[in-house]
N, CA, C and O atoms as a Tripos MOL2 file, in Angstrom:
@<TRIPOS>MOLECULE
protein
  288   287    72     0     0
PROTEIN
NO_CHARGES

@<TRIPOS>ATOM
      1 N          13.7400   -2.4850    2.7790 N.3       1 UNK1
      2 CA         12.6530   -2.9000    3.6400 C.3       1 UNK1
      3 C          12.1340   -1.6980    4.4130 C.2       1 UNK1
      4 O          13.0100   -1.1280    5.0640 O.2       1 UNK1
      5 N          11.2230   -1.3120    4.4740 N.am      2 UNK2
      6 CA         10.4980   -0.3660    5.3180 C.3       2 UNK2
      7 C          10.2960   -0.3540    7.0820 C.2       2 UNK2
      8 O          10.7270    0.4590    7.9000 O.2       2 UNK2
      9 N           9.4240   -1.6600    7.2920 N.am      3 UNK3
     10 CA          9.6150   -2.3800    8.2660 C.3       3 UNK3
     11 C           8.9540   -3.3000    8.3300 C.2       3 UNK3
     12 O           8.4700   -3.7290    7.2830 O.2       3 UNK3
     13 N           8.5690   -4.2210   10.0770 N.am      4 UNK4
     14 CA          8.2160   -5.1950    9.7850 C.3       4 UNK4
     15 C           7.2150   -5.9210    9.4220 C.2       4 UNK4
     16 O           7.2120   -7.1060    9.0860 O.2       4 UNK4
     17 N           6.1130   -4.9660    9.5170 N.am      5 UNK5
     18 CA          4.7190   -4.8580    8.9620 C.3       5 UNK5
     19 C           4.6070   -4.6520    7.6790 C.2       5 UNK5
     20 O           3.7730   -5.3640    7.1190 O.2       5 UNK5
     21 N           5.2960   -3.7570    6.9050 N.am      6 UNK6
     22 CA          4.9860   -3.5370    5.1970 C.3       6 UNK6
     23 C           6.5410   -3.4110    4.5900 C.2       6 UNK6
     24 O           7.3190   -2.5840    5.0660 O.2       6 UNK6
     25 N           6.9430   -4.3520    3.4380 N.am      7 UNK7
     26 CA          8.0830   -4.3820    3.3880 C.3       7 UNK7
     27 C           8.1080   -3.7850    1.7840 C.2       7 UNK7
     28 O           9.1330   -3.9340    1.1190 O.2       7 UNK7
     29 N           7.1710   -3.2480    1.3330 N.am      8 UNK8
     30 CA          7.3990   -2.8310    0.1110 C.3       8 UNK8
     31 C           6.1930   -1.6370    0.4770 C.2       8 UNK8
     32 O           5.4280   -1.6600    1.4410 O.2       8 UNK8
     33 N           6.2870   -0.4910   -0.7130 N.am      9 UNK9
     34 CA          5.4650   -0.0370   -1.0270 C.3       9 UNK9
     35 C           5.4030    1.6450   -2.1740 C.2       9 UNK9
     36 O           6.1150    2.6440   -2.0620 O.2       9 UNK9
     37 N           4.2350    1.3610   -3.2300 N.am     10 UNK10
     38 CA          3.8190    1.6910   -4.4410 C.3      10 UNK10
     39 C           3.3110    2.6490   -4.1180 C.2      10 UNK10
     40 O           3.0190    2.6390   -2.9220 O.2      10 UNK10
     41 N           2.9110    3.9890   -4.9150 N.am     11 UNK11
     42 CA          2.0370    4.8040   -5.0580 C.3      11 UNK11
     43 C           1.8100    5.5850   -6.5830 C.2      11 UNK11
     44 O           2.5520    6.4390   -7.0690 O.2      11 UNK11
     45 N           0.9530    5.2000   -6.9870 N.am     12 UNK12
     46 CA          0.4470    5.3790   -8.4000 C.3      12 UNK12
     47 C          -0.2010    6.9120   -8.4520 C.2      12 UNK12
     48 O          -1.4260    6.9420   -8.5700 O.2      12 UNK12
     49 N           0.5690    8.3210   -8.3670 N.am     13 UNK13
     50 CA         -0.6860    9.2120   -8.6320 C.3      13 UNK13
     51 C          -1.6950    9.0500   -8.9360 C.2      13 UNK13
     52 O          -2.7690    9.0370   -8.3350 O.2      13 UNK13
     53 N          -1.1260    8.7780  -10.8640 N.am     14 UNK14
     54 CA         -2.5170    9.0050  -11.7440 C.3      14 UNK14
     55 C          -3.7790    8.2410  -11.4900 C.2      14 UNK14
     56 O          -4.9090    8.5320  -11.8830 O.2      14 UNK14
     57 N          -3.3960    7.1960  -10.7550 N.am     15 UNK15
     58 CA         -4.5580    6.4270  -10.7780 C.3      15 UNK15
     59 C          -5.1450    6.5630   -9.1700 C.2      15 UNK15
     60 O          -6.2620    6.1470   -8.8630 O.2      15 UNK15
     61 N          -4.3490    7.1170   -8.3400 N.am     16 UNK16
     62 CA         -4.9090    6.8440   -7.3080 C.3      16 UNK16
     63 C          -4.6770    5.7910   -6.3200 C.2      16 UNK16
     64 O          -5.3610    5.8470   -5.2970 O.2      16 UNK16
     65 N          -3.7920    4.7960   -6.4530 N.am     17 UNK17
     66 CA         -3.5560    3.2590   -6.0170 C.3      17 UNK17
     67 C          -2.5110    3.4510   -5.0840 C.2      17 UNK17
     68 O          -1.7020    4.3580   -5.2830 O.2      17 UNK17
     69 N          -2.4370    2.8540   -4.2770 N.am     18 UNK18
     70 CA         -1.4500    2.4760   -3.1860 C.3      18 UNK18
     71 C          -0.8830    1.0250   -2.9070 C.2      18 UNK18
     72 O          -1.4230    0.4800   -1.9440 O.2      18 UNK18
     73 N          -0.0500    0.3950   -3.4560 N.am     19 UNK19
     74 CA          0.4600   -0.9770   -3.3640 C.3      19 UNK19
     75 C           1.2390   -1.3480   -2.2600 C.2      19 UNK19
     76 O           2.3640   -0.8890   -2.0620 O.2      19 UNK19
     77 N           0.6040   -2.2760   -1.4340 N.am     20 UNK20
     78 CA          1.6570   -2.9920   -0.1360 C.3      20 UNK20
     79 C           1.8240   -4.1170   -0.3900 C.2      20 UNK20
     80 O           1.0300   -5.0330   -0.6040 O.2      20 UNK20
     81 N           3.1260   -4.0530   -0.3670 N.am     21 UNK21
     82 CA          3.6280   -5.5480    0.1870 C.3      21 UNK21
     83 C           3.8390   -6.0110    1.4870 C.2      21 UNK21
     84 O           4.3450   -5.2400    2.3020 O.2      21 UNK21
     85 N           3.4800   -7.3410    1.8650 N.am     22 UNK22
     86 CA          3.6160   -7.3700    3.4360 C.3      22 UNK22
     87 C           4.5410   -8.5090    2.9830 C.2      22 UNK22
     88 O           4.6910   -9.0430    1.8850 O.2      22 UNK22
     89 N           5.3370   -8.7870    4.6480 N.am     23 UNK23
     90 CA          6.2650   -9.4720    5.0500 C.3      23 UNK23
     91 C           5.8390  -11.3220    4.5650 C.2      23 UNK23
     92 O           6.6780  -12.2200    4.6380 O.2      23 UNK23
     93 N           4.3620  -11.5400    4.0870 N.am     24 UNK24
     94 CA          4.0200  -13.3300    4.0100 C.3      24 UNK24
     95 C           4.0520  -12.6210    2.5770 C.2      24 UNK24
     96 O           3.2760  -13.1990    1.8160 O.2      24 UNK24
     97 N           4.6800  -11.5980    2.0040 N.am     25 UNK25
     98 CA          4.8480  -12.2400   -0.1260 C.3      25 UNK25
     99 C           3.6330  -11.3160   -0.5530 C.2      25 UNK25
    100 O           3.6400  -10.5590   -1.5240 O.2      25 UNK25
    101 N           2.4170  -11.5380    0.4820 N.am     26 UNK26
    102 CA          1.4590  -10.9710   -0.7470 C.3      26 UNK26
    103 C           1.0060   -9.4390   -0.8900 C.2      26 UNK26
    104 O           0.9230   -8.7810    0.1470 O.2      26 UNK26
    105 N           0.8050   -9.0310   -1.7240 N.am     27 UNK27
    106 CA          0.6350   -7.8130   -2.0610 C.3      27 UNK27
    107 C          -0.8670   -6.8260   -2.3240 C.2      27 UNK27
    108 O          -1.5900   -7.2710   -3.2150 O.2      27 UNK27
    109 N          -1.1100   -6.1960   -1.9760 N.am     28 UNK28
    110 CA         -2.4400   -5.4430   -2.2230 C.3      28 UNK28
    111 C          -2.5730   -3.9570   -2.7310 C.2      28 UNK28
    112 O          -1.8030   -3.0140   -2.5490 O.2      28 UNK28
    113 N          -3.6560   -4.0070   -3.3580 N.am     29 UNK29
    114 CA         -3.7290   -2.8950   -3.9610 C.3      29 UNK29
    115 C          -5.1520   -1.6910   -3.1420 C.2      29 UNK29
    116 O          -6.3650   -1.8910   -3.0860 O.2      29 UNK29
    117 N          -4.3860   -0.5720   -2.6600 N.am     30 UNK30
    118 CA         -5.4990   -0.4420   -2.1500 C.3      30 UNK30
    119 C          -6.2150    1.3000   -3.0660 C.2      30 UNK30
    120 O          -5.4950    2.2420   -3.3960 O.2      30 UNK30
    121 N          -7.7670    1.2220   -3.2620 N.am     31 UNK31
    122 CA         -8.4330    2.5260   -4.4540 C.3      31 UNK31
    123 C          -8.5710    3.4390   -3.7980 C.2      31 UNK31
    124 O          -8.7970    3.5340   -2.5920 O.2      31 UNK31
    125 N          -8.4310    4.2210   -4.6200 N.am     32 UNK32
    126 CA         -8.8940    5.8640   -4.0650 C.3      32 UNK32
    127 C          -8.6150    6.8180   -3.1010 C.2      32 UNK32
    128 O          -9.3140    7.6600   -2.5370 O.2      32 UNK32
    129 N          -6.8670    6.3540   -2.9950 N.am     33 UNK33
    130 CA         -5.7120    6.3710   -1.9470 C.3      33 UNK33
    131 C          -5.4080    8.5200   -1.9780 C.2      33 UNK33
    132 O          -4.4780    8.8740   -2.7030 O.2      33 UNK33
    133 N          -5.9730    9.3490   -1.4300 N.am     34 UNK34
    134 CA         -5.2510   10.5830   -2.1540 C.3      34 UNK34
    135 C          -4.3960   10.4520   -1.7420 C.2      34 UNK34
    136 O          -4.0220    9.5090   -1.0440 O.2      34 UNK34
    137 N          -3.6360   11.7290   -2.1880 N.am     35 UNK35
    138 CA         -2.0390   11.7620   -2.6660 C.3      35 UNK35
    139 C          -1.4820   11.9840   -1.1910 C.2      35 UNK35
    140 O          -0.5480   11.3310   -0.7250 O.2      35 UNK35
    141 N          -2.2410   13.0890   -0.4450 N.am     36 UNK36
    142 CA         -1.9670   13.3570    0.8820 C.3      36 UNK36
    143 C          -1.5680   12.3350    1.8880 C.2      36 UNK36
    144 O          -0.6610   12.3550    2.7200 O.2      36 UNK36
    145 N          -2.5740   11.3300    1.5760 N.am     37 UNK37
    146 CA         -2.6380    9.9190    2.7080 C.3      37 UNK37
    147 C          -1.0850    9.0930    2.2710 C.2      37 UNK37
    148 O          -0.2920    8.6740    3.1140 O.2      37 UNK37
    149 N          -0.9270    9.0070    1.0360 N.am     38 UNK38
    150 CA          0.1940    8.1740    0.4210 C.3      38 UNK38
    151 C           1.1830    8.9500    0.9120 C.2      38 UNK38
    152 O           1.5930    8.1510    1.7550 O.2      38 UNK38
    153 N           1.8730    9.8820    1.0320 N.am     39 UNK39
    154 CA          2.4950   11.5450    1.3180 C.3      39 UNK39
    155 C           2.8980   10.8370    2.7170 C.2      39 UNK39
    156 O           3.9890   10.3200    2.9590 O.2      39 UNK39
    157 N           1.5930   10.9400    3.7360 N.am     40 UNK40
    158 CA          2.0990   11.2470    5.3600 C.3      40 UNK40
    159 C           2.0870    9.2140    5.4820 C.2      40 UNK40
    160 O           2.4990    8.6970    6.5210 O.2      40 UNK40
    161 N           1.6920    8.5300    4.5760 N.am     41 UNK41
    162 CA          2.1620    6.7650    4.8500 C.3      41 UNK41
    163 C           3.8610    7.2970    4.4520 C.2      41 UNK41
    164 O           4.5900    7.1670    5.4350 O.2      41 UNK41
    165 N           4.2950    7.6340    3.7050 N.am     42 UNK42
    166 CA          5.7310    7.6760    3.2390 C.3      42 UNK42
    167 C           6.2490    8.1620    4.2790 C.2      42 UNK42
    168 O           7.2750    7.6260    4.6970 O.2      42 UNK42
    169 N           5.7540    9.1780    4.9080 N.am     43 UNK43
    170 CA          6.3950   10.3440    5.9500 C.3      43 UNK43
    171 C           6.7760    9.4320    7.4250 C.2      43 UNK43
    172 O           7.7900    9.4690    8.1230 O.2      43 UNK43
    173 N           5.3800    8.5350    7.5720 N.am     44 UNK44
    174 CA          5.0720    7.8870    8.9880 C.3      44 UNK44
    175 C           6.2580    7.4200    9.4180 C.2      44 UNK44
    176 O           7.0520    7.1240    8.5250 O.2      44 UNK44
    177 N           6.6940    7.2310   10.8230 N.am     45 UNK45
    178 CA          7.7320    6.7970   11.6030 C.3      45 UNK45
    179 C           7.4620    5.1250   11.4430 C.2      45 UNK45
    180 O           8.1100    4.1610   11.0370 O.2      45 UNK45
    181 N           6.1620    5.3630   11.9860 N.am     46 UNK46
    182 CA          5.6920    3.7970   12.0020 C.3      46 UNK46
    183 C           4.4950    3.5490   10.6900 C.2      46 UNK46
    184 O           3.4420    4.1730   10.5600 O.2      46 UNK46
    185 N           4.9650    2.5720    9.8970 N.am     47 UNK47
    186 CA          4.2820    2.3920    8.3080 C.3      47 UNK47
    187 C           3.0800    1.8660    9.3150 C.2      47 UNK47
    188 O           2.2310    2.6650    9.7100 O.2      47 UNK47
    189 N           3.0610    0.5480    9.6850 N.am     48 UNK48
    190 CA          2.0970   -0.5310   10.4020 C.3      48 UNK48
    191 C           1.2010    0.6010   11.1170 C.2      48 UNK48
    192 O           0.0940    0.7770   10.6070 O.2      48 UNK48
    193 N           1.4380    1.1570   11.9020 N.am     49 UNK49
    194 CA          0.1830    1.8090   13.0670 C.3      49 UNK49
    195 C           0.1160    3.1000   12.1150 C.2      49 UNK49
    196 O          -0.7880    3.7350   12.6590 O.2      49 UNK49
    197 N           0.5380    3.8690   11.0110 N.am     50 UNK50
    198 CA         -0.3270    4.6080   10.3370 C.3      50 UNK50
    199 C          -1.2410    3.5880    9.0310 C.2      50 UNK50
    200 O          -2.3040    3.9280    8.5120 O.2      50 UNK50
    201 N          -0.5720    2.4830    8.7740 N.am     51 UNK51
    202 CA         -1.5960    1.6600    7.7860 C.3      51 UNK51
    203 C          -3.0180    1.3900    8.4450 C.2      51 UNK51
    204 O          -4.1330    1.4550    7.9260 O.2      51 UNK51
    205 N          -2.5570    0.9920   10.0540 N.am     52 UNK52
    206 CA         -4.2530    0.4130   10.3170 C.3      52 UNK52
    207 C          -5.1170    1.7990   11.2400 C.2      52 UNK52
    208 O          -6.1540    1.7930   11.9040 O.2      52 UNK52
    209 N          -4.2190    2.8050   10.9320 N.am     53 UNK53
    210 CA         -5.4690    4.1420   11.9250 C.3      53 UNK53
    211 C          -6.0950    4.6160   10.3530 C.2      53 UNK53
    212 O          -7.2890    4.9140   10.3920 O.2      53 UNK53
    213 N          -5.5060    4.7070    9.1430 N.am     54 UNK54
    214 CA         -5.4300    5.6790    8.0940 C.3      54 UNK54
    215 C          -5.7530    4.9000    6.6950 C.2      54 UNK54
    216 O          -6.0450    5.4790    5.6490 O.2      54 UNK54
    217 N          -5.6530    3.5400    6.8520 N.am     55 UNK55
    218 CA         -5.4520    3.0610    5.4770 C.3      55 UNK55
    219 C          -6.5810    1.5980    5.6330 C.2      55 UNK55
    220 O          -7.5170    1.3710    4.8670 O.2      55 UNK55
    221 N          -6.3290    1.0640    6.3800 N.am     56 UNK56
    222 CA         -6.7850   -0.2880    6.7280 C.3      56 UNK56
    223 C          -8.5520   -0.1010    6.8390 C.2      56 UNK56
    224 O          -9.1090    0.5770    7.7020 O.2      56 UNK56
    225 N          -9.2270   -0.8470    5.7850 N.am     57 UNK57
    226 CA        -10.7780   -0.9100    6.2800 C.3      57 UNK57
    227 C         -11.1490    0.3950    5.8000 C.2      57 UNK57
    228 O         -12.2020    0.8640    6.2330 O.2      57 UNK57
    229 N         -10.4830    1.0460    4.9990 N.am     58 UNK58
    230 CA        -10.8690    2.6800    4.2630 C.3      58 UNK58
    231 C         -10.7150    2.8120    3.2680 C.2      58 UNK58
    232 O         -11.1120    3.8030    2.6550 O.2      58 UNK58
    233 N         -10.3250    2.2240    2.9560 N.am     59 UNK59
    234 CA        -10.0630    2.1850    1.2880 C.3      59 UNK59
    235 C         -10.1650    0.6260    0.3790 C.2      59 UNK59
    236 O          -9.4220   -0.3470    0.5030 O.2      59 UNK59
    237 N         -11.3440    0.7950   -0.5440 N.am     60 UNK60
    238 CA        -11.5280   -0.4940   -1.2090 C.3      60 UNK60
    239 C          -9.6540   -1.1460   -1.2220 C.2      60 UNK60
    240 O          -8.7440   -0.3380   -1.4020 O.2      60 UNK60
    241 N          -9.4250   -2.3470   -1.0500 N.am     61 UNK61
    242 CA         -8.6120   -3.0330   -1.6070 C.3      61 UNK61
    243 C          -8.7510   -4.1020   -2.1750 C.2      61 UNK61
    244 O          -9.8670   -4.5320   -1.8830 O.2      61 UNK61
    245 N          -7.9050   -5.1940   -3.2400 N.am     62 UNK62
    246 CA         -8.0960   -6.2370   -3.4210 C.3      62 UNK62
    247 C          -6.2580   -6.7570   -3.5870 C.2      62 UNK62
    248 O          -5.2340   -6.0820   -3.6920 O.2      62 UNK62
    249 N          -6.4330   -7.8270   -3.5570 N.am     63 UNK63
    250 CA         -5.6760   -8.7970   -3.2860 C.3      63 UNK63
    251 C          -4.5550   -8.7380   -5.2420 C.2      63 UNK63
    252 O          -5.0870   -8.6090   -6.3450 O.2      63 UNK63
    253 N          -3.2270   -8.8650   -4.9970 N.am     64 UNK64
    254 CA         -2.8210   -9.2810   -6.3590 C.3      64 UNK64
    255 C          -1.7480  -10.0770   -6.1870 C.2      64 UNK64
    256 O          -0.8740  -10.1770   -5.3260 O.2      64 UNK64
    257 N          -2.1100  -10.8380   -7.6010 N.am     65 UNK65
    258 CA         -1.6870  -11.9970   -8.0110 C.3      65 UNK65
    259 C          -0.2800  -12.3080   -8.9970 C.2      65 UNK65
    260 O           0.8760  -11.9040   -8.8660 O.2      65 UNK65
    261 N          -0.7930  -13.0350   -9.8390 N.am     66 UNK66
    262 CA         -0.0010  -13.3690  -10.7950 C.3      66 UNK66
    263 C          -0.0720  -12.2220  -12.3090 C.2      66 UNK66
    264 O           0.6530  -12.1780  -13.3030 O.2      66 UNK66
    265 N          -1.2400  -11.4260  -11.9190 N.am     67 UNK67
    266 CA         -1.3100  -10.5060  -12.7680 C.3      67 UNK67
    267 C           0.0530   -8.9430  -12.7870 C.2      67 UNK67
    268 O           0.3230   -8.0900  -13.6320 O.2      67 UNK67
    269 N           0.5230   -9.2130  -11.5410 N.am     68 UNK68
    270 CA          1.4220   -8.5770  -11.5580 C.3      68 UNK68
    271 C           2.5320   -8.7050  -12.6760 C.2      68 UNK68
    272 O           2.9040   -7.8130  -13.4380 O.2      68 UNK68
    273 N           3.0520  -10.2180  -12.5970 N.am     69 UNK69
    274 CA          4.2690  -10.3950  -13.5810 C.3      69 UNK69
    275 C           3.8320  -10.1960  -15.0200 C.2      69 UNK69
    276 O           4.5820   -9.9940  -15.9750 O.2      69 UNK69
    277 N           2.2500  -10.2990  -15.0400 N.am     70 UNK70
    278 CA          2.2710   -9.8460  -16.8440 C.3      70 UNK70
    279 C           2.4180   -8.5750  -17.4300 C.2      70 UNK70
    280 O           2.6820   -8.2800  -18.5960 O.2      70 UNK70
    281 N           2.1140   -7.5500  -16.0090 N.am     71 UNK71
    282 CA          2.4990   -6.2020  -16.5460 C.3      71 UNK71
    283 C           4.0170   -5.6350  -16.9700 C.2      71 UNK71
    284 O           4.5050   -5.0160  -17.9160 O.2      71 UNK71
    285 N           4.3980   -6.1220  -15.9100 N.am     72 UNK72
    286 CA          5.9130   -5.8950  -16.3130 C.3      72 UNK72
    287 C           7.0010   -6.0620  -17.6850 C.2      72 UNK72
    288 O           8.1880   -5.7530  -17.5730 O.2      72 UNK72
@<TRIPOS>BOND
     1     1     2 1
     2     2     3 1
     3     3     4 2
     4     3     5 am
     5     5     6 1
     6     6     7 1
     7     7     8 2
     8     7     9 am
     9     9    10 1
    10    10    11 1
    11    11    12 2
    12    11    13 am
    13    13    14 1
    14    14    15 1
    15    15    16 2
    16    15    17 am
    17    17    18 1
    18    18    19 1
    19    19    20 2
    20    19    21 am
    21    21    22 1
    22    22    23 1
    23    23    24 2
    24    23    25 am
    25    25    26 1
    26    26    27 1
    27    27    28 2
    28    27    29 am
    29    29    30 1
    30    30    31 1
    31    31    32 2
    32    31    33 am
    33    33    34 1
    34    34    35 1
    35    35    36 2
    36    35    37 am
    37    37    38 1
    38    38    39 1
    39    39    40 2
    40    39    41 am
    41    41    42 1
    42    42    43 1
    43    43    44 2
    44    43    45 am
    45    45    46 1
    46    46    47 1
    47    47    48 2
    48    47    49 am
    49    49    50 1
    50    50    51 1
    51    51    52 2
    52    51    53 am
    53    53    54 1
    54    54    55 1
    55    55    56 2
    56    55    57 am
    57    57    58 1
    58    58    59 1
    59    59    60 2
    60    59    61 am
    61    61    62 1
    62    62    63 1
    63    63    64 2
    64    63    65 am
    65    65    66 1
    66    66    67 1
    67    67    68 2
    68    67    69 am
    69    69    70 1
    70    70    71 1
    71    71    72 2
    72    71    73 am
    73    73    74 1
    74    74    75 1
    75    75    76 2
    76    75    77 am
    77    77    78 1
    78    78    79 1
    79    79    80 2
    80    79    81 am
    81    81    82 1
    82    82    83 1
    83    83    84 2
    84    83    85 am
    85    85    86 1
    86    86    87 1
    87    87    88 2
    88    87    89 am
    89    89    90 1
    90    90    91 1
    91    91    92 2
    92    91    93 am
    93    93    94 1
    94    94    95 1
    95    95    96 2
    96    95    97 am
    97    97    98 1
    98    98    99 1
    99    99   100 2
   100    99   101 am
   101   101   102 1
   102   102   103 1
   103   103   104 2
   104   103   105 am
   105   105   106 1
   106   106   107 1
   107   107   108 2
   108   107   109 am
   109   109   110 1
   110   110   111 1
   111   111   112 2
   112   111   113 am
   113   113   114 1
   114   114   115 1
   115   115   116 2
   116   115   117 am
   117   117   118 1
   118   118   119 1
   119   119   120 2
   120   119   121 am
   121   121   122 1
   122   122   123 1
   123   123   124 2
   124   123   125 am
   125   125   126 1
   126   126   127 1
   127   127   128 2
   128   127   129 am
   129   129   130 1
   130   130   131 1
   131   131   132 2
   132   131   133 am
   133   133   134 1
   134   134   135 1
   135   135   136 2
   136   135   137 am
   137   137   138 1
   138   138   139 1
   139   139   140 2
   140   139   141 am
   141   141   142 1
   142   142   143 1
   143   143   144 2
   144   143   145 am
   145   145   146 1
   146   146   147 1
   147   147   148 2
   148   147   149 am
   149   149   150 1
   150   150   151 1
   151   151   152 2
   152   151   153 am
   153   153   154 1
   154   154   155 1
   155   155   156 2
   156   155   157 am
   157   157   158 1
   158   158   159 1
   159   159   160 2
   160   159   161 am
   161   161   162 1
   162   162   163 1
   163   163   164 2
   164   163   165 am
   165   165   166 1
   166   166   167 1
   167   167   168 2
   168   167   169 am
   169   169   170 1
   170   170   171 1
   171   171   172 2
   172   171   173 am
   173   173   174 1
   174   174   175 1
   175   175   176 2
   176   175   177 am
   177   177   178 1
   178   178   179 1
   179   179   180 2
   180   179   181 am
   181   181   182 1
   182   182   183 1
   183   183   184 2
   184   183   185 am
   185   185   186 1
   186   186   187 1
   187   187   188 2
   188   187   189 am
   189   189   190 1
   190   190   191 1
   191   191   192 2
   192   191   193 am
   193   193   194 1
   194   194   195 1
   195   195   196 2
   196   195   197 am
   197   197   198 1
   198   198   199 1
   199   199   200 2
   200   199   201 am
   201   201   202 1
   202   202   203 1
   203   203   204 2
   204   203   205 am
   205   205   206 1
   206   206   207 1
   207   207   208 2
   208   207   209 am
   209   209   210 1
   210   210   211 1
   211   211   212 2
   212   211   213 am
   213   213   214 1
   214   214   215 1
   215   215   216 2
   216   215   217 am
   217   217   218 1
   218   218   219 1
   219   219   220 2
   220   219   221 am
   221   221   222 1
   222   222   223 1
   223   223   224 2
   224   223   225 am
   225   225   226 1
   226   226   227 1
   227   227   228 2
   228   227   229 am
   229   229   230 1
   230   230   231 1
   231   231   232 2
   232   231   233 am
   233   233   234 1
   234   234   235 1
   235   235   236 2
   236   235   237 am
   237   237   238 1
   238   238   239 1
   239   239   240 2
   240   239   241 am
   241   241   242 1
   242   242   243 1
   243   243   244 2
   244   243   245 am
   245   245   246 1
   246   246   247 1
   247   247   248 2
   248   247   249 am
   249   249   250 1
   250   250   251 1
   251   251   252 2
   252   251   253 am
   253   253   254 1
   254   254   255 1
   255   255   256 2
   256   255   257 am
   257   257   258 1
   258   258   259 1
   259   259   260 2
   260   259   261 am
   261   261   262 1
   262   262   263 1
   263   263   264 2
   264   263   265 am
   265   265   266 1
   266   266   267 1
   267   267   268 2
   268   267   269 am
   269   269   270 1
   270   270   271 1
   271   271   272 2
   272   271   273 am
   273   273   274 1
   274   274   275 1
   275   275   276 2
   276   275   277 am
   277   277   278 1
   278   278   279 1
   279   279   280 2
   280   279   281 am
   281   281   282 1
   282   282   283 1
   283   283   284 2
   284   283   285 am
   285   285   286 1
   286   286   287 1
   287   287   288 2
@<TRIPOS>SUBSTRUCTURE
     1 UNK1         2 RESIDUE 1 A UNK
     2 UNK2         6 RESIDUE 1 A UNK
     3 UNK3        10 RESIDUE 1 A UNK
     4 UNK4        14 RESIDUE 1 A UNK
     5 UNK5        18 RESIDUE 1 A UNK
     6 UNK6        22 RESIDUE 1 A UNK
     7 UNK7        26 RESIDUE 1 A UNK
     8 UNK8        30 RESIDUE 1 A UNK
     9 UNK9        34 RESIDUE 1 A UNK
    10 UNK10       38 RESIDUE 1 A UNK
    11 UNK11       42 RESIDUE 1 A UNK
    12 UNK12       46 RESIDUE 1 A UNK
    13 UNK13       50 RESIDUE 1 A UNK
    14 UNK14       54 RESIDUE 1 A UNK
    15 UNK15       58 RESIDUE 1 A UNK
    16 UNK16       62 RESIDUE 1 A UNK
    17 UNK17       66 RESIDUE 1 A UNK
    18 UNK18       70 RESIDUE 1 A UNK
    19 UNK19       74 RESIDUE 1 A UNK
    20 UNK20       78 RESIDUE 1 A UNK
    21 UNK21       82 RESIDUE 1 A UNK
    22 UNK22       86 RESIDUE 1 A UNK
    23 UNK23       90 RESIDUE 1 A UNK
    24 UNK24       94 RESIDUE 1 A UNK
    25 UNK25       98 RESIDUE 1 A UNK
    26 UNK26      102 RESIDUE 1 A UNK
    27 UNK27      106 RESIDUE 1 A UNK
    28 UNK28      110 RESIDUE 1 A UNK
    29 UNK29      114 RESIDUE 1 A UNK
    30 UNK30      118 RESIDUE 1 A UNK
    31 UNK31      122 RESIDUE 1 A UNK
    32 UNK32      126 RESIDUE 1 A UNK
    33 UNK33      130 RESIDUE 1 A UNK
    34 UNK34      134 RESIDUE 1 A UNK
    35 UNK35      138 RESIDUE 1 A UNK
    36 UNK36      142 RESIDUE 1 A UNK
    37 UNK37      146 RESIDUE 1 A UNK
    38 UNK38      150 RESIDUE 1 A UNK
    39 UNK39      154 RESIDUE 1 A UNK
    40 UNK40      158 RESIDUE 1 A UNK
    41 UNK41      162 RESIDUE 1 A UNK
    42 UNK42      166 RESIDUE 1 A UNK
    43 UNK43      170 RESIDUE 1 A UNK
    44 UNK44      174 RESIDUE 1 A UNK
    45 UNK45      178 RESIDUE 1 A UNK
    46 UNK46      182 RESIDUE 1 A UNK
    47 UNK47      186 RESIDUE 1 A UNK
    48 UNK48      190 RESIDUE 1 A UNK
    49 UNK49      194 RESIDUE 1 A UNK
    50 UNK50      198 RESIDUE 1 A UNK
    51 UNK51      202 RESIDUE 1 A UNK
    52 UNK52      206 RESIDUE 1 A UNK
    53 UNK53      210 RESIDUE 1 A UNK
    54 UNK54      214 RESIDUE 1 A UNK
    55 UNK55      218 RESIDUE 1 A UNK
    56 UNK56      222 RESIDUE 1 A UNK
    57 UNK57      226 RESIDUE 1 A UNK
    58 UNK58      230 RESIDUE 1 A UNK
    59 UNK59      234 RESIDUE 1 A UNK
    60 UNK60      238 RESIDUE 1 A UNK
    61 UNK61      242 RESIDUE 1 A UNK
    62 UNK62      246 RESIDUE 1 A UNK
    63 UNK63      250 RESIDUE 1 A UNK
    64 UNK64      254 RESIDUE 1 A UNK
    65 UNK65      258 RESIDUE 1 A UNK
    66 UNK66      262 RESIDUE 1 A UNK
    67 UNK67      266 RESIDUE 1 A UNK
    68 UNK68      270 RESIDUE 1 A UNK
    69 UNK69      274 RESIDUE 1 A UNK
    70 UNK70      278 RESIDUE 1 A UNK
    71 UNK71      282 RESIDUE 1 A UNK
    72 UNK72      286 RESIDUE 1 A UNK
């Protein structure tokens, strides 16, 4: 667990993507994440107050689903 704001979380170089999971299950994908921003989210003391100064409302996201389990 990370903490209590984001309890999972993804970072896709090649593509650019940043995946959170939050504490209610659901998960998001957020575009065009550089590597730097993903870097100092990993680094952050606090995930939650660097997600909403740095990440939140800045980067397209969308919502995922059930499309998750088919990749796997």
């Amino acid at each position: 667990m990370i903490n209590q704001a984001i309890t999972g979380a993804w970072y896709i170089q090649a593509r650019r993507e940043l995946d959170l999971l939050f504490p209610s299950g659901r998960r998001y994908r957020y575009a065009n994440v550089p590597a730097d921003v993903a870097e100092r989210f990993a680094d952050a003391e606090s995930k939650g107050q660097f997600f909403n100064r740095h990440i939140r409302n800045l980067f397209p996201c969308r919502e995922l689903g059930e499309e998750l389990e088919q990749v796997a």
